[in-house]
MARTOR-995214 format. One line per field, with one value per atom (N, C-alpha, C, O, CB): x, y, z; atom name; residue number from 1; residue in one letter. Coordinates in steps of 0.001 Angstrom, whole numbers, plus 500000, padded with zeros to 6 digits. Glycine has a CB too. Layout:
BEGIN
east = (X, ...)
north = (Y, ...)
up = (Z, ...)
atom = (CA, ...)
nr = (NUM, ...)
rest = (A, ...)
//
This chain:
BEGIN
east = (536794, 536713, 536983, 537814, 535345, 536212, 536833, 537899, 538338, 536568, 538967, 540722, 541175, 541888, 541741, 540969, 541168, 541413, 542388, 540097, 540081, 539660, 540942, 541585, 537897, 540928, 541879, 543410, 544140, 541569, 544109, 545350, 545730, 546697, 545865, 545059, 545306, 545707, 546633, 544250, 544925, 545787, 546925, 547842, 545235, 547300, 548928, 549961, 551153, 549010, 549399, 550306, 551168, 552314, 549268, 549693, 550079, 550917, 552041, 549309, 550692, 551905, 552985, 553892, 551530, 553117, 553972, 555331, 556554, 553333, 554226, 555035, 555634, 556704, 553921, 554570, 554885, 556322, 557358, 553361, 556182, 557330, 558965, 559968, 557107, 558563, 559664, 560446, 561570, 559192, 559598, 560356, 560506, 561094, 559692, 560320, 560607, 562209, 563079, 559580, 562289, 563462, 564595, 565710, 563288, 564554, 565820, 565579, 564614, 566018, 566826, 567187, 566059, 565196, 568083, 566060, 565162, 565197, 564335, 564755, 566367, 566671, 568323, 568674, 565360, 569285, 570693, 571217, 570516, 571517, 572438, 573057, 574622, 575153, 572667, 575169, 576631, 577148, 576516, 576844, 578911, 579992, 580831, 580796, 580995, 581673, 582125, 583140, 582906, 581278, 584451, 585052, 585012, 584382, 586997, 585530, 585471, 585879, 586813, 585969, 585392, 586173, 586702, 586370, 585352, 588054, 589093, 589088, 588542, 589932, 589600, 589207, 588452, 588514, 588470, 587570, 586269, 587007, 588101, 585584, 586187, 586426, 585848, 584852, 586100, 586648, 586281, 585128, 584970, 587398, 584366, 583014, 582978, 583213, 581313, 582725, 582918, 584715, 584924, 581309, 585438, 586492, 586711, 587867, 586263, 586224, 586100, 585944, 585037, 585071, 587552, 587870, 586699, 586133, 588998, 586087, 585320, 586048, 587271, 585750, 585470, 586414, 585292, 585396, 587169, 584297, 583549, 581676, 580982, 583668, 581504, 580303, 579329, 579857, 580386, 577997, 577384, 575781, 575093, 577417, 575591, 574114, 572992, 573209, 574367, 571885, 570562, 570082, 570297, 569754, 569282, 568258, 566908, 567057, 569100, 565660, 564584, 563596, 563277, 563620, 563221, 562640, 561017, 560879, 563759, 560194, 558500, 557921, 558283, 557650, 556492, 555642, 554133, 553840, 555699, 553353, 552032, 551120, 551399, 552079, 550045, 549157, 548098, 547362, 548373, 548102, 547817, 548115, 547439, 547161, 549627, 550263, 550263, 551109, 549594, 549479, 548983, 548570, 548253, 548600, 548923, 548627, 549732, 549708, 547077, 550443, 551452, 551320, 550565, 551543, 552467, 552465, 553371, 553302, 552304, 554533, 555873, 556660, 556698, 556675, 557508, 558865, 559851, 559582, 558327, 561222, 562211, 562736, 563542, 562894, 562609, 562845, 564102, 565078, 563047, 564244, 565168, 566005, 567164, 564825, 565431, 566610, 566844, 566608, 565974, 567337, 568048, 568543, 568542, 567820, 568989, 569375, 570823, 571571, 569916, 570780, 571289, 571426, 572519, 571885, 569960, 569508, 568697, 568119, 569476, 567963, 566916, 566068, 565651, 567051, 565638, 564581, 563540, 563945, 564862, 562376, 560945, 559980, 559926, 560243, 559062, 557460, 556297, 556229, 557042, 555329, 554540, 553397, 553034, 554390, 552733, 551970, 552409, 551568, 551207, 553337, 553892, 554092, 553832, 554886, 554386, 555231, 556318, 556175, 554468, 557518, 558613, 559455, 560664, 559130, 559032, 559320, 559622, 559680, 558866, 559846, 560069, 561467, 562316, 559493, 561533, 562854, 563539, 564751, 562788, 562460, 562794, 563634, 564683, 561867, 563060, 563491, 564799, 565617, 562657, 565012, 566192, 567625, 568756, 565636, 566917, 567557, 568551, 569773, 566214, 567489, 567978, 569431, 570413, 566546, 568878, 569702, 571115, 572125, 569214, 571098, 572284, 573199, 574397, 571430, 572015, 573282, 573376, 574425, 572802, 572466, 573476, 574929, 575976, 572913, 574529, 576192, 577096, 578163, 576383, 576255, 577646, 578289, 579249, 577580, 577465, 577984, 578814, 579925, 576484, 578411, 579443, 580831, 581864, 578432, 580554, 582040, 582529, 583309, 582000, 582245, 582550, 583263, 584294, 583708, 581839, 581809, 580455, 579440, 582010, 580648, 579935, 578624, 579030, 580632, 577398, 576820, 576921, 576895, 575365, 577063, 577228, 575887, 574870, 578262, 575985, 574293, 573485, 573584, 573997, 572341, 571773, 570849, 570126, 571249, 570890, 569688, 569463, 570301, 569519, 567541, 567163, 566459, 566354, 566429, 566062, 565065, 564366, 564461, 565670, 563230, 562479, 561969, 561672, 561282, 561937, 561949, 560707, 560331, 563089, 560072, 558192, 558603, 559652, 556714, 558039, 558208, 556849, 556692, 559444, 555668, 554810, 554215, 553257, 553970, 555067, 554834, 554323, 553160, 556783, 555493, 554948, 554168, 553653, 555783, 553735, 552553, 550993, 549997, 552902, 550911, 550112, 549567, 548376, 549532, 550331, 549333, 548794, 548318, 548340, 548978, 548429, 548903, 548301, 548384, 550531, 551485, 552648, 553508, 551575, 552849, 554176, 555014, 554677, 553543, 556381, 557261, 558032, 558273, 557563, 558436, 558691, 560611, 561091, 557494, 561382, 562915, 563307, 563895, 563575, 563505, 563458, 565567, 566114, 562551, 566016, 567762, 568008, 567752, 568546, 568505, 569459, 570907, 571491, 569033, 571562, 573103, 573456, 572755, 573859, 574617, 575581, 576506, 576732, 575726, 577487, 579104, 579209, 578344, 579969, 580102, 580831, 582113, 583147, 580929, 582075, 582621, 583524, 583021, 581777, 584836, 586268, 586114, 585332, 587612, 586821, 587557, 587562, 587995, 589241, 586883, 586954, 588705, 589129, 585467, 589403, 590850, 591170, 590463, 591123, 592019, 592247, 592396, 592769, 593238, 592104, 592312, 593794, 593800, 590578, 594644, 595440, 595058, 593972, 595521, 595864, 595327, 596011, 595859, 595379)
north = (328872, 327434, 327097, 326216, 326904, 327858, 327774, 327823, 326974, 328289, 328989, 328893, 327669, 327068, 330096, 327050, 326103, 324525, 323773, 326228, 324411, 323521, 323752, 322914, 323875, 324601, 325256, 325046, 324553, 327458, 325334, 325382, 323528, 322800, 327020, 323391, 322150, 321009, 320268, 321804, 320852, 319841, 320364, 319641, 319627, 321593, 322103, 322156, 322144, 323412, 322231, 321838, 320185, 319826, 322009, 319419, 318134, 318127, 317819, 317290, 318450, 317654, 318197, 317822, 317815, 319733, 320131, 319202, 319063, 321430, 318820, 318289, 316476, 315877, 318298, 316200, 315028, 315445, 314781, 314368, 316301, 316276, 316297, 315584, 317985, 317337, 317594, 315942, 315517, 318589, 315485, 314090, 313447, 312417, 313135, 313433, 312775, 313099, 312302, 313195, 314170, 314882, 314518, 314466, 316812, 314288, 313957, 312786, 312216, 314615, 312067, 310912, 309985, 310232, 310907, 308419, 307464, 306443, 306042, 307204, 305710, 304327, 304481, 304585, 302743, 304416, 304495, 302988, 302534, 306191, 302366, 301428, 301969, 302076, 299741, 302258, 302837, 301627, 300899, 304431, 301531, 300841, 302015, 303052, 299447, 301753, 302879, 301969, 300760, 303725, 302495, 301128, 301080, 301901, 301090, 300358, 300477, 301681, 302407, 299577, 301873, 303038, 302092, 300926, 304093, 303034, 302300, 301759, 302431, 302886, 300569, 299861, 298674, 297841, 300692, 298699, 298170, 296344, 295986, 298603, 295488, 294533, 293356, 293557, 294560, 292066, 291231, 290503, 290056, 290416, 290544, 289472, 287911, 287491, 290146, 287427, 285998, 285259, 284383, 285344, 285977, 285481, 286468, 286297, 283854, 287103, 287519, 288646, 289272, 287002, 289362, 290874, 291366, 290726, 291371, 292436, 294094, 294132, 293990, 295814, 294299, 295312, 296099, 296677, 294561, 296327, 297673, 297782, 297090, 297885, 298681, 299100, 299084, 299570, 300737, 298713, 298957, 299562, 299107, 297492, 300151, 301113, 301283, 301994, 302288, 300815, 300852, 301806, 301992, 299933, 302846, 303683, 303421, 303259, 305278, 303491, 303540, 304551, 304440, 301642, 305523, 306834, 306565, 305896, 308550, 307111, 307063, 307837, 308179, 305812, 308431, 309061, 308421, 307516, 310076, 308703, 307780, 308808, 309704, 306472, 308657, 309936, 309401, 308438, 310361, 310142, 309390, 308658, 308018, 308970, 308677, 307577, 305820, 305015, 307665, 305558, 304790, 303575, 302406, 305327, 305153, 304480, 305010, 306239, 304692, 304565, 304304, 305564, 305447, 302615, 306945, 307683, 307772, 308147, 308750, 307254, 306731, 306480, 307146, 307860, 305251, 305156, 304181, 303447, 303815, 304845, 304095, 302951, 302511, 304339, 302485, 301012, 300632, 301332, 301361, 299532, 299002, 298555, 298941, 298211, 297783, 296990, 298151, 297698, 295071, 299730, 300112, 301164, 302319, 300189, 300870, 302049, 302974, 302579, 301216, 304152, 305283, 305681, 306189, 305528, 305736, 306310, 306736, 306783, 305977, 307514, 308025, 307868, 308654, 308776, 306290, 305532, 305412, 304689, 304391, 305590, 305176, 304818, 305004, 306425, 304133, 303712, 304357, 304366, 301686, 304934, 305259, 304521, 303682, 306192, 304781, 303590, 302419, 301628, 303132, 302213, 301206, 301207, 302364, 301012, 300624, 299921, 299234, 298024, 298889, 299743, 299393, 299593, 299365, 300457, 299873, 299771, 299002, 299512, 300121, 297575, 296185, 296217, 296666, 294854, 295496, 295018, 293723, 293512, 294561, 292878, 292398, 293038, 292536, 292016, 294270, 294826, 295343, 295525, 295672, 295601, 296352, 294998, 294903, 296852, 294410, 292710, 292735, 292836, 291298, 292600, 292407, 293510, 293173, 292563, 295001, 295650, 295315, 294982, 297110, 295414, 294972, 293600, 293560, 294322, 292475, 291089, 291394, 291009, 289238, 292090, 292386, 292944, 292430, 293162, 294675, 295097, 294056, 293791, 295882, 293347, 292700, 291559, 291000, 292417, 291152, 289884, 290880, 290478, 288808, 291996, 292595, 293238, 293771, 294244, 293053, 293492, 292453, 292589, 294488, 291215, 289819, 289543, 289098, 289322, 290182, 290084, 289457, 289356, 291529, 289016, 288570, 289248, 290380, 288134, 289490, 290499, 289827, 288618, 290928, 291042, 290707, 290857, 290810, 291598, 291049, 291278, 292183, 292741, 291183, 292975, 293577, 294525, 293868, 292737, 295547, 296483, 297551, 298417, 296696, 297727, 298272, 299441, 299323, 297380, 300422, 301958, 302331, 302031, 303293, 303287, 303507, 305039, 305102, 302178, 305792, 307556, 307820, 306943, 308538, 308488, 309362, 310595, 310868, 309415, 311481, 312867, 313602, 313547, 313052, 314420, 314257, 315642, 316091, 312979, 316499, 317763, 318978, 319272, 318323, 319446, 320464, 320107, 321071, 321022, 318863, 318161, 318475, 318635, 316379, 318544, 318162, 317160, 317094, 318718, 316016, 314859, 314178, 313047, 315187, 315216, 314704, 313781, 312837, 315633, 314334, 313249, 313017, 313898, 312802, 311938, 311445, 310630, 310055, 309951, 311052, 311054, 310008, 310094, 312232, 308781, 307626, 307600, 308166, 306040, 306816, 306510, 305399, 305569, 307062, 303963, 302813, 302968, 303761, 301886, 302640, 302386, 301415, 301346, 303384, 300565, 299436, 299560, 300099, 298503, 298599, 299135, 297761, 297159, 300665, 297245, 295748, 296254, 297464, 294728, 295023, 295185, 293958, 293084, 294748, 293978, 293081, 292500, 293164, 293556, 290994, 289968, 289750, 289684, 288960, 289608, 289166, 288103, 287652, 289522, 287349, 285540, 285241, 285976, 285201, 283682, 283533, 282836, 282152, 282405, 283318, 282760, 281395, 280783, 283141, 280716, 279475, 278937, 279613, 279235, 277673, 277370, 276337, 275412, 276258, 276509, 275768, 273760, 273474, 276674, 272801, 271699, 271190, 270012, 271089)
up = (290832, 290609, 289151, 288929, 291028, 287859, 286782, 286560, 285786, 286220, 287216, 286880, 287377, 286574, 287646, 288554, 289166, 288278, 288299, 290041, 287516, 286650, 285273, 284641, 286296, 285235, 283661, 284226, 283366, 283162, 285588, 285553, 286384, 286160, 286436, 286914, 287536, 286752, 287082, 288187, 285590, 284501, 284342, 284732, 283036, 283809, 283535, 284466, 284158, 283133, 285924, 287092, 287255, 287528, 288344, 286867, 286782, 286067, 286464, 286494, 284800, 283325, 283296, 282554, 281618, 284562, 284698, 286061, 286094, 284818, 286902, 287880, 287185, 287290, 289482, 286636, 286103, 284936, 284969, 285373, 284239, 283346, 284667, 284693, 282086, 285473, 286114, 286501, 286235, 287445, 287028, 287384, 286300, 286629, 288334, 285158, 284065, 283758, 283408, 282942, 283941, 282994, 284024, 283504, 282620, 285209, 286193, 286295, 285787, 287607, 287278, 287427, 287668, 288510, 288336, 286591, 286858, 287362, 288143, 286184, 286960, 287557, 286758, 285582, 286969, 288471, 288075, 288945, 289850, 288640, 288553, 289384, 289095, 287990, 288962, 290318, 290435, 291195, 291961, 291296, 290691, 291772, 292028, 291365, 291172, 293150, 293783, 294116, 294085, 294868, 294492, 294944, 296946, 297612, 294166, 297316, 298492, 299554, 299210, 298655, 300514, 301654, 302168, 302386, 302812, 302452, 303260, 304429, 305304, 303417, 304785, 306199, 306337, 307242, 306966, 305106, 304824, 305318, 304884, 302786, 306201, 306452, 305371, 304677, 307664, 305339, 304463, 305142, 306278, 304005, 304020, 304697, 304158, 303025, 304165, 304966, 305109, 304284, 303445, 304224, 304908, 304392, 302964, 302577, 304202, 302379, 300796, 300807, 301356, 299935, 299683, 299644, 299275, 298389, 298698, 299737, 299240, 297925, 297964, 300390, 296799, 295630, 295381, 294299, 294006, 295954, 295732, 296311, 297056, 293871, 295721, 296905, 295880, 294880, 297882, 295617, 294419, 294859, 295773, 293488, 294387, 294336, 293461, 292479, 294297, 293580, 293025, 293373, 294570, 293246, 292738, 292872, 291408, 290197, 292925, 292295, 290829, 291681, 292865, 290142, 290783, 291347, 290483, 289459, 290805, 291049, 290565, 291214, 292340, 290719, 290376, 290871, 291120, 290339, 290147, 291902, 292050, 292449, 293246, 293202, 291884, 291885, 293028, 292810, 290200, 294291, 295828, 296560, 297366, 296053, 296271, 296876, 296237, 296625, 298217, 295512, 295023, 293526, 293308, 295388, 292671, 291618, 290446, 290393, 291312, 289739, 289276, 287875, 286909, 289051, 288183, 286869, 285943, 284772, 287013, 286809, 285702, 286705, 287740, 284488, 286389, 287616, 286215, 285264, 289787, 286959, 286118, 285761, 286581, 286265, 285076, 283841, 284394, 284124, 281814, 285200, 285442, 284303, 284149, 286177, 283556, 282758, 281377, 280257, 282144, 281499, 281207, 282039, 281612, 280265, 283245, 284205, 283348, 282453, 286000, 284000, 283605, 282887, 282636, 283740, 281716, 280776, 280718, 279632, 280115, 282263, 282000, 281171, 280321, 281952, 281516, 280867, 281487, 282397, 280550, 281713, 282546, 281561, 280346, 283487, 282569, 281638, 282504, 283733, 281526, 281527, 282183, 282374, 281550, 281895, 283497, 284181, 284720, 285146, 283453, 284769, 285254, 286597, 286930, 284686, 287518, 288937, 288725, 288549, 289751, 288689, 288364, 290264, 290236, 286852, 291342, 292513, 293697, 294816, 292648, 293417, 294068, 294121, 293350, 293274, 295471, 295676, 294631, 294592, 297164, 293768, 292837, 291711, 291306, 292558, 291196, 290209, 290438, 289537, 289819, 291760, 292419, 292263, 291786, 294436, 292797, 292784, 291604, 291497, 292421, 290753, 289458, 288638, 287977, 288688, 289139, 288517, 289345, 288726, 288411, 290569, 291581, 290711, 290429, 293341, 290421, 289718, 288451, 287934, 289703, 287597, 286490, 286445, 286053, 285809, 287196, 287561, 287740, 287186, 288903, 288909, 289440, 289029, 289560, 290647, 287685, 286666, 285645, 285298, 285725, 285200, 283997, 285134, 284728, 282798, 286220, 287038, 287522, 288465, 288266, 287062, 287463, 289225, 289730, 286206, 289697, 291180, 291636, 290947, 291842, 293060, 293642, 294268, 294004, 294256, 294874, 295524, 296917, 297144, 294972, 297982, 299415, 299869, 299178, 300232, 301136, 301549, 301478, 302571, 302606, 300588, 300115, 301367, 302116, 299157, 301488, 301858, 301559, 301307, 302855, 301528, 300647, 301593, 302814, 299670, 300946, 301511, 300762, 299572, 301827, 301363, 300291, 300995, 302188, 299906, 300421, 300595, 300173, 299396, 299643, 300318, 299968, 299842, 300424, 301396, 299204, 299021, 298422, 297202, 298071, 299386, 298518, 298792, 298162, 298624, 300109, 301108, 299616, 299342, 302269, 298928, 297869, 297024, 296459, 297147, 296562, 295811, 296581, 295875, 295822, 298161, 298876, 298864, 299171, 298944, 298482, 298565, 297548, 297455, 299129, 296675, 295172, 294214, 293702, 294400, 293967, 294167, 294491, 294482, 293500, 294792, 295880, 294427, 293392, 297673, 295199, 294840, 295718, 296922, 294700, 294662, 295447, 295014, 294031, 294838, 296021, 296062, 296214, 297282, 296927, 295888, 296034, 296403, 295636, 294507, 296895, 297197, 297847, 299049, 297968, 297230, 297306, 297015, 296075, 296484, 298595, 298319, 298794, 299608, 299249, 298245, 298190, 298320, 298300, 296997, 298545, 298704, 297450, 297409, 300637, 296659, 295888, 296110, 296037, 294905, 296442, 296855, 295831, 294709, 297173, 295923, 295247, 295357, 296194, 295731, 294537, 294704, 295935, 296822, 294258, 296156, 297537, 297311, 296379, 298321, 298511, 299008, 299070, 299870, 300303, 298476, 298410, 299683, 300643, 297648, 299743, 301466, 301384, 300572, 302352, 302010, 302593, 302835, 303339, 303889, 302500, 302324, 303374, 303698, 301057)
atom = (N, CA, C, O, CB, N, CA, C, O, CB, N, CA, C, O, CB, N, CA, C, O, CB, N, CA, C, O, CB, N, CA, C, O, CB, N, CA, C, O, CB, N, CA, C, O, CB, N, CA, C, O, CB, N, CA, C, O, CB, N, CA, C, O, CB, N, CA, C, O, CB, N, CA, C, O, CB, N, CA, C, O, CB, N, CA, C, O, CB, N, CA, C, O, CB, N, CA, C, O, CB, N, CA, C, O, CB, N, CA, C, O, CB, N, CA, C, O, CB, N, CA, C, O, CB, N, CA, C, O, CB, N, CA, C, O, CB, N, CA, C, O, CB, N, CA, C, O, CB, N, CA, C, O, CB, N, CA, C, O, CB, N, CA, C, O, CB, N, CA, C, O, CB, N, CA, C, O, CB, N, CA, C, O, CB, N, CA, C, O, CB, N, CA, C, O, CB, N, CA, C, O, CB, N, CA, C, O, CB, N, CA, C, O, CB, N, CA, C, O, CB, N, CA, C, O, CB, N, CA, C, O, CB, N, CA, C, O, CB, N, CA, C, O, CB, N, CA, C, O, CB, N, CA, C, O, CB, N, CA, C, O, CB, N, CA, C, O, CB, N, CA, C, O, CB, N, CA, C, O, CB, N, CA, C, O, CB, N, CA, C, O, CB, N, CA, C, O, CB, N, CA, C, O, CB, N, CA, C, O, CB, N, CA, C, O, CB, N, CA, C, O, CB, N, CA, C, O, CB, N, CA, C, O, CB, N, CA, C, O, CB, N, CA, C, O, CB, N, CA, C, O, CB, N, CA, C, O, CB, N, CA, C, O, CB, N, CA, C, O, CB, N, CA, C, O, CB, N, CA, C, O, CB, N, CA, C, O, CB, N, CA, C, O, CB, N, CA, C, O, CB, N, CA, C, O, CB, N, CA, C, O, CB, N, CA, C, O, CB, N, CA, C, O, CB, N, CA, C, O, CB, N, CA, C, O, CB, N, CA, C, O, CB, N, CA, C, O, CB, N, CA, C, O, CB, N, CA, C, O, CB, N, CA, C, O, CB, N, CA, C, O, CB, N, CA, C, O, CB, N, CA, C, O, CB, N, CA, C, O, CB, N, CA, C, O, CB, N, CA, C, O, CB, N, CA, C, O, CB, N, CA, C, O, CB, N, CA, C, O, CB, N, CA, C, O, CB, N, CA, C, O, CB, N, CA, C, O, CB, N, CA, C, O, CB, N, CA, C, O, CB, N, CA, C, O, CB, N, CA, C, O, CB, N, CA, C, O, CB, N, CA, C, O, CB, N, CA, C, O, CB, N, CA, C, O, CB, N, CA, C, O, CB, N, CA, C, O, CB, N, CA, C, O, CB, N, CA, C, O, CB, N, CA, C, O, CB, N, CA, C, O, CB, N, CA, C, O, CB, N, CA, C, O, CB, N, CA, C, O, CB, N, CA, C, O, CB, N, CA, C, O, CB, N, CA, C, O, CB, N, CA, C, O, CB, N, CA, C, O, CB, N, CA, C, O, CB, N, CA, C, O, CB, N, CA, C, O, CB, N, CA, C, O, CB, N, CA, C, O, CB, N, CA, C, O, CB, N, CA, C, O, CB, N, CA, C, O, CB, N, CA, C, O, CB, N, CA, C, O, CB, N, CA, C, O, CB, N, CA, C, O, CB, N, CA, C, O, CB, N, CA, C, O, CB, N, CA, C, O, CB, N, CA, C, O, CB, N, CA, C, O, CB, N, CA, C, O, CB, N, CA, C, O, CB, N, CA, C, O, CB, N, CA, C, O, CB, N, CA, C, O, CB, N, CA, C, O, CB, N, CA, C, O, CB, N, CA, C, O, CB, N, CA, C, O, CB, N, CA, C, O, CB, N, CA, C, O, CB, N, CA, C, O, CB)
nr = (1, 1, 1, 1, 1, 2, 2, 2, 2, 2, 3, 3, 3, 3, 3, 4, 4, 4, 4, 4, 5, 5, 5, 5, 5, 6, 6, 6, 6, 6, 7, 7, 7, 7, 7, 8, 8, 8, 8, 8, 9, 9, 9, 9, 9, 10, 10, 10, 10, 10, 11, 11, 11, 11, 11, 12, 12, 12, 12, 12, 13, 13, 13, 13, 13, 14, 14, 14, 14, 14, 15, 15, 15, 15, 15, 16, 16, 16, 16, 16, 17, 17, 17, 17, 17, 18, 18, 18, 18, 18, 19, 19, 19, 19, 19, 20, 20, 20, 20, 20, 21, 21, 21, 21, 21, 22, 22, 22, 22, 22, 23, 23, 23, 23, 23, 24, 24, 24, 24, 24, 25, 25, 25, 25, 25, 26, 26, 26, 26, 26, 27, 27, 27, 27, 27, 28, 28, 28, 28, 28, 29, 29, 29, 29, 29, 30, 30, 30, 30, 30, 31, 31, 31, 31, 31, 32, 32, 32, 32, 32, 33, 33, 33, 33, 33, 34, 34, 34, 34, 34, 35, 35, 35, 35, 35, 36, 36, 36, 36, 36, 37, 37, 37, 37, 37, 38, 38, 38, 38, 38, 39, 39, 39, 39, 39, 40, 40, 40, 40, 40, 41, 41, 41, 41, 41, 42, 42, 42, 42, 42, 43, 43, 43, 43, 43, 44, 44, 44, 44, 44, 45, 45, 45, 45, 45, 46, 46, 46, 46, 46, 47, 47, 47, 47, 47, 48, 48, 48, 48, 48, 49, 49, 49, 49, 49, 50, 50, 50, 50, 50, 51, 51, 51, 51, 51, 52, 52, 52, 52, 52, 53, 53, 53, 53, 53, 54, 54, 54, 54, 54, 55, 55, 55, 55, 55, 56, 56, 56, 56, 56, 57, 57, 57, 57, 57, 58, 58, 58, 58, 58, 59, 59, 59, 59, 59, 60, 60, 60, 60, 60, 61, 61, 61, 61, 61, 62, 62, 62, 62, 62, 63, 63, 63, 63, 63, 64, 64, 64, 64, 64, 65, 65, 65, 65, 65, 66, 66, 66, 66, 66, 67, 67, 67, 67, 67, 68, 68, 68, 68, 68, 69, 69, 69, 69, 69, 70, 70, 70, 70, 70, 71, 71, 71, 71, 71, 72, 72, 72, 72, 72, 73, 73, 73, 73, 73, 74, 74, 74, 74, 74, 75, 75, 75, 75, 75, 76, 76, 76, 76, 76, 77, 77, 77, 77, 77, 78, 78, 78, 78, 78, 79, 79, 79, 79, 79, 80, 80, 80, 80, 80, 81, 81, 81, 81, 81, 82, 82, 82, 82, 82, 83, 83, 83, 83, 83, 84, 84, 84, 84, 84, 85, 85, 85, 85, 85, 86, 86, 86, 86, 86, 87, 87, 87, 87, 87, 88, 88, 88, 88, 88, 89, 89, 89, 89, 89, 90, 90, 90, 90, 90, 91, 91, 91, 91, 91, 92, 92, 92, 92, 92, 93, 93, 93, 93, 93, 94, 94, 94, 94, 94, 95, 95, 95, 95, 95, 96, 96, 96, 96, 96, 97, 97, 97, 97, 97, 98, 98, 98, 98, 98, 99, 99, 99, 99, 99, 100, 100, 100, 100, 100, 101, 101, 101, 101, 101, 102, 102, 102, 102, 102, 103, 103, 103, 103, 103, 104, 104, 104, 104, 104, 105, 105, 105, 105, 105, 106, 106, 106, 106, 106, 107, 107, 107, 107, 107, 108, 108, 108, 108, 108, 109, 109, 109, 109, 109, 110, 110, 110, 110, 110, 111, 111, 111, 111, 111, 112, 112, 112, 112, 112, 113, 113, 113, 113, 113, 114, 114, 114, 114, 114, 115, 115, 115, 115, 115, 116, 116, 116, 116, 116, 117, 117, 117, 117, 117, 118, 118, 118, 118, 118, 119, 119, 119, 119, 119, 120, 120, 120, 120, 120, 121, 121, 121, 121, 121, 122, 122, 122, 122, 122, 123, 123, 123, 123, 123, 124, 124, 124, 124, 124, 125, 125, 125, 125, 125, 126, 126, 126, 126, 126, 127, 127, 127, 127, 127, 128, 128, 128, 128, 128, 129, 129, 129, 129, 129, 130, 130, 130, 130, 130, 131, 131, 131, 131, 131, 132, 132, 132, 132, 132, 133, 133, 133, 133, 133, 134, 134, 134, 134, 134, 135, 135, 135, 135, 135, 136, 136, 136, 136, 136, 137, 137, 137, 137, 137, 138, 138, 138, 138, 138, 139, 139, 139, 139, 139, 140, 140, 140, 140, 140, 141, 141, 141, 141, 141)
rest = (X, X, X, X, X, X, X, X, X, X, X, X, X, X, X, X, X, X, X, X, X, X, X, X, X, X, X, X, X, X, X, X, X, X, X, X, X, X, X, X, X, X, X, X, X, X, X, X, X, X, X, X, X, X, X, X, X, X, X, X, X, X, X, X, X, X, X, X, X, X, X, X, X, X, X, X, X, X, X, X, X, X, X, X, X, X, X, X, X, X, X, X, X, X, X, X, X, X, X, X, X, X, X, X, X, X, X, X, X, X, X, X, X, X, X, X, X, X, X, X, X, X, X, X, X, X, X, X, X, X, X, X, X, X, X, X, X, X, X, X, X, X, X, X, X, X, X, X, X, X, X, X, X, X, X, X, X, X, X, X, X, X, X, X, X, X, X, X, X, X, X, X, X, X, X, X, X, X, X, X, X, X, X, X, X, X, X, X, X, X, X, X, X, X, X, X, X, X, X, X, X, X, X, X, X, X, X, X, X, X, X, X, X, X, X, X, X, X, X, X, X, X, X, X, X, X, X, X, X, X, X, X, X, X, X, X, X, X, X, X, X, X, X, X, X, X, X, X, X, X, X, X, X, X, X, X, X, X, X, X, X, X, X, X, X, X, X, X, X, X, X, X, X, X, X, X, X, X, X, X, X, X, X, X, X, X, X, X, X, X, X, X, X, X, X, X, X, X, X, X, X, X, X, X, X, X, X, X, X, X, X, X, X, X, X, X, X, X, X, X, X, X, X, X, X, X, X, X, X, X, X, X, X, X, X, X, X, X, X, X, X, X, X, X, X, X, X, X, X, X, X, X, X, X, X, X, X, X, X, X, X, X, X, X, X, X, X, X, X, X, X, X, X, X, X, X, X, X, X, X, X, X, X, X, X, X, X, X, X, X, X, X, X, X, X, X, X, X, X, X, X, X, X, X, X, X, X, X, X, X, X, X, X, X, X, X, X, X, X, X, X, X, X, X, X, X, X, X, X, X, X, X, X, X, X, X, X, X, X, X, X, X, X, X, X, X, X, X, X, X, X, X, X, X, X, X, X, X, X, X, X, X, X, X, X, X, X, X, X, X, X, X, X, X, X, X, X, X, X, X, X, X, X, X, X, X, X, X, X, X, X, X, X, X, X, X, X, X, X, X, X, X, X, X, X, X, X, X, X, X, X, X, X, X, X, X, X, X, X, X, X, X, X, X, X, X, X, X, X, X, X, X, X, X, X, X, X, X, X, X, X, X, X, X, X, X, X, X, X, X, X, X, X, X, X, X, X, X, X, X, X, X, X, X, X, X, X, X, X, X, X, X, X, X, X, X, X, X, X, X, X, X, X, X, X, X, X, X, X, X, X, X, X, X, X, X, X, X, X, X, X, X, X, X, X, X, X, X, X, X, X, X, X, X, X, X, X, X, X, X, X, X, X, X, X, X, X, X, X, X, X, X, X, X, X, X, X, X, X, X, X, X, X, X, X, X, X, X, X, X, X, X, X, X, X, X, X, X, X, X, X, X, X, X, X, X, X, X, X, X, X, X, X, X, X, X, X, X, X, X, X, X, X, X, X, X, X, X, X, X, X, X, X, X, X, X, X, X, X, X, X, X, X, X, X)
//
């Protein structure tokens, strides 16, 4: 029970570093797969992707998850809840204002991972994926 007490903090700061050091909060465009149909009248010019990754110690309580408003810089805060479909929101219309596109209709997932932790802590996946809307087509008068 004493070793127990002695290695269990170092497991933690160990598992906690691990997710620190990989991916935190990324937003990718991709351009379209081929075929891809126009929605509501208005070309696809590409596919865009949110991810914000976190850990919560019982499912529950917040040990670091990635900082949206600097995605793909392996940026996070610790203690924080950075895991809402708000935050996701957000990274999605920035992209898609500096790619001076539109966002199409948004859906989102959310992944748990907590089996080699046992429980202790979970490992959260927030993904959000859009289509980006081209110029809508002039209409005929």
């Amino acid at each position: 029970m004493k070793i127990l007490c002695h290695i269990l903090p170092s497991v933690l700061v160990l598992l906690l570093l691990a997710g620190c050091v990989g991916s935190t909060s990324e937003c990718r465009i991709k351009p379209p797969p081929a075929g891809l149909e126009p929605v509501d009248g208005r070309t696809v010019v590409g596919v865009i992707t949110a991810e914000n990754r976190g850990a919560f110690l019982f499912g529950c309580l917040p040990l670091w998850s990635g900082y949206p408003y600097n995605p793909n810089r392996r940026d996070y805060k610790t203690f924080r809840n950075y895991m809402t479909e708000g935050y996701q929101l957000h990274m999605l219309k920035t992209a898609a204002r500096k790619a001076k596109a539109e966002l199409g209709p948004v859906e989102t997932g959310e992944y748990d991972s907590w089996l080699y932790t046992l429980g202790l802590v979970w490992f959260r996946k927030l993904e959000s994926r859009a289509v980006l809307l081209g110029p809508e087509a002039a209409h005929d008068r």
